[in-house]
Phi, psi and omega in degrees: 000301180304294185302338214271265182329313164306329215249275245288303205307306187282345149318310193289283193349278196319319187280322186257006157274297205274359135312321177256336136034259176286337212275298176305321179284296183337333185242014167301128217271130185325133177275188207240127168243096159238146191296130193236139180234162185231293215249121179266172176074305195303314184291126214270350209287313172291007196250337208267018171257350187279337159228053170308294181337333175260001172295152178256327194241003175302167190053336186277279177269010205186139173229147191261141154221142158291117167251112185273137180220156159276358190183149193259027161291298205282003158298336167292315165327263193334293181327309177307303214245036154070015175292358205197101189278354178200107156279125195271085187271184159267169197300333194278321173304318194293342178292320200268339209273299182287318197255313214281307178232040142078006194263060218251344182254022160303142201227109176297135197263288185224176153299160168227276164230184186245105179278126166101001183302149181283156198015065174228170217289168148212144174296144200262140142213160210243194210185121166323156169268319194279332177337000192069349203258108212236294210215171227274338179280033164253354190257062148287124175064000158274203195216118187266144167246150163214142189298336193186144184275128177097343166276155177340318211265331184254338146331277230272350132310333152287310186287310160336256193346308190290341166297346163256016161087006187271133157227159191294152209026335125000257227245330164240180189227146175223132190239169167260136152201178204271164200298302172312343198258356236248281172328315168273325175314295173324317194281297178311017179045026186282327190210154178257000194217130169211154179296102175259125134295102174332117043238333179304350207267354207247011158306083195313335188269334175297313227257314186281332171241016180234165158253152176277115185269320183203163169234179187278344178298307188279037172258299206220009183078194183296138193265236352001107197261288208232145192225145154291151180211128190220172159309147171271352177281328178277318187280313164305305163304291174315018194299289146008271151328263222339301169291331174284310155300344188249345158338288159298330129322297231238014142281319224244310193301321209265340175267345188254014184263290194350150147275343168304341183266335240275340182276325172298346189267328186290344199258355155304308196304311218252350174259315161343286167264009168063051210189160175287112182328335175301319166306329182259035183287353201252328192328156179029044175214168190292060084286359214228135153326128196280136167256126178275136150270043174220002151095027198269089167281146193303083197301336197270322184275331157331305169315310177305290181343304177326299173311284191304342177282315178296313170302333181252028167057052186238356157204149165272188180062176166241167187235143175259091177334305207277328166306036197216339166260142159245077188277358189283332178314305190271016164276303194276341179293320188287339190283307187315321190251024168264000000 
């Protein structure tokens, strides 16, 4: 009787551990994902608190923050010392990112955008029109801006050049600044050369005193411009959370690519930058940098990317993309939402 009662006692118990338990993993507080962003409205990171509402799983398994850089080299630091769970690198970082500083368990997650897809936007680069400079061997002794040594932009501006027999401090001189300040450093005659990006390329007084000398599609072809990226030590704990954030990413993602959206999302964009909604019409559209909506990236054109970063020496050795990709979160995420 007495083992009977006893036995009954150590049931409850037991039954009442493992209830509260459940209780504790159910209120466990959501892990911290943060988003590394360069270009806001270009960049998908800054857009996705503006349609927190459709999210299912902010706060619960996962809470987001945008995190703004000037370029996506110093996001590999973050990433090294965990300031940062997800980098929105360029194709040219993730080479420097792996080889350079050793970041050997990094893993391509999703897409971000595509430079150069057919018939979608590829980045512009311009030239004063009285500057004289007709063809990409006239900027010989001139002083080129770039956002960053070592970013997407400056690759594919650098390899343009070397293909024109030009190589950087050789033959030009390059300096950094940042993507808003580009359009007057030209006009001012500070530089002779400057990269436009979406939303700066679209700078009516830049469209009115430059010429487009080159783009980046007739440079280097389709780019994988910027891809996500985290640690495999953060996505194996974190596996769980994970799918549920890129769920809500390729949900969120997926309403602002809609065309059915295209006036709410401009008028998102335009309280973002502070410009006339009018301005963003090209925003989610074959003016726009190609997105997969299922959050995929071109793994075969990246590779080329890759290759090419290596060739013009900014890291040795070679990388096997694809053991460097993890598409199944946003493989399983994509399951979900059919």
């Amino acid at each position: 009787m007495w083992i009977f009662k006893f036995g009954a006692k150590f049931g409850v118990l037991s039954a009442f551990a493992i209830a509260l338990a459940g209780v504790c993993a159910a209120h466990a507080d959501p892990i911290k994902i943060r988003l590394a962003y360069v270009v806001p409205v270009s960049n998908w990171a800054p857009l996705f608190a503006e349609k927190k509402d459709l999210a299912k799983h902010w706060g619960t398994s996962y809470d987001f923050e945008a995190v703004r850089y000037q370029g996506t080299p110093p996001m590999i630091t973050a990433l090294a010392v965990n300031e940062l769970e997800i980098g929105n690198l360029a194709y040219s970082t993730l080479g420097l990112a792996i080889q350079n500083a050793g970041l050997d368990d990094l893993k391509v997650i999703a897409d971000e955008f595509q430079d150069g897809a057919p018939g979608y936007y590829s980045d512009e680069f311009f030239v004063r029109k009285d500057s004289g400079i007709n063809k990409i061997e006239d900027l010989k002794g001139k002083v080129i801006a770039t956002n960053a040594t070592g970013s997407g932009i400056d690759i594919a501006m650098k390899a343009m050049l070397h293909k024109h027999g030009l190589d950087d401090k050789r033959d030009y001189t390059t300096i950094e600044a940042p993507f808003p300040a580009m359009a007057s450093m030209l006009a001012e005659k500070k530089v002779d050369l400057v990269p436009g990006v979406l939303p700066f390329s679209l700078n009516p007084a830049l469209r009115e005193s430059s010429n487009v000398l080159f783009t980046q599609k007739e440079g280097v072809g389709r780019t994988q411009m910027i891809i996500w990226a985290a640690r495999k030590s953060f996505i194996d704990k974190n596996r769980a959370a994970m799918v549920d954030f890129m769920e809500d990413v390729l949900r969120i993602e997926r309403w602002y690519i809609d065309p059915k959206n295209h006036a709410e999302v401009t008028a998102i964009g335009a309280r973002l930058l502070k410009v006339p909604p009018e301005r963003l019409d090209w925003l989610f559209s074959n003016k726009d940098y190609y997105r997969d909506p299922n959050g995929k990236p071109d793994l075969d054109a990246l590779k080329k990317n890759v290759e090419m970063t290596k060739d013009l020496g900014f890291f040795s050795g070679s990388i096997d993309i694809g053991q460097h990709a993890d598409l199944s979160l946003v493989e399983e995420a994509a399951k979900r939402l059919q």
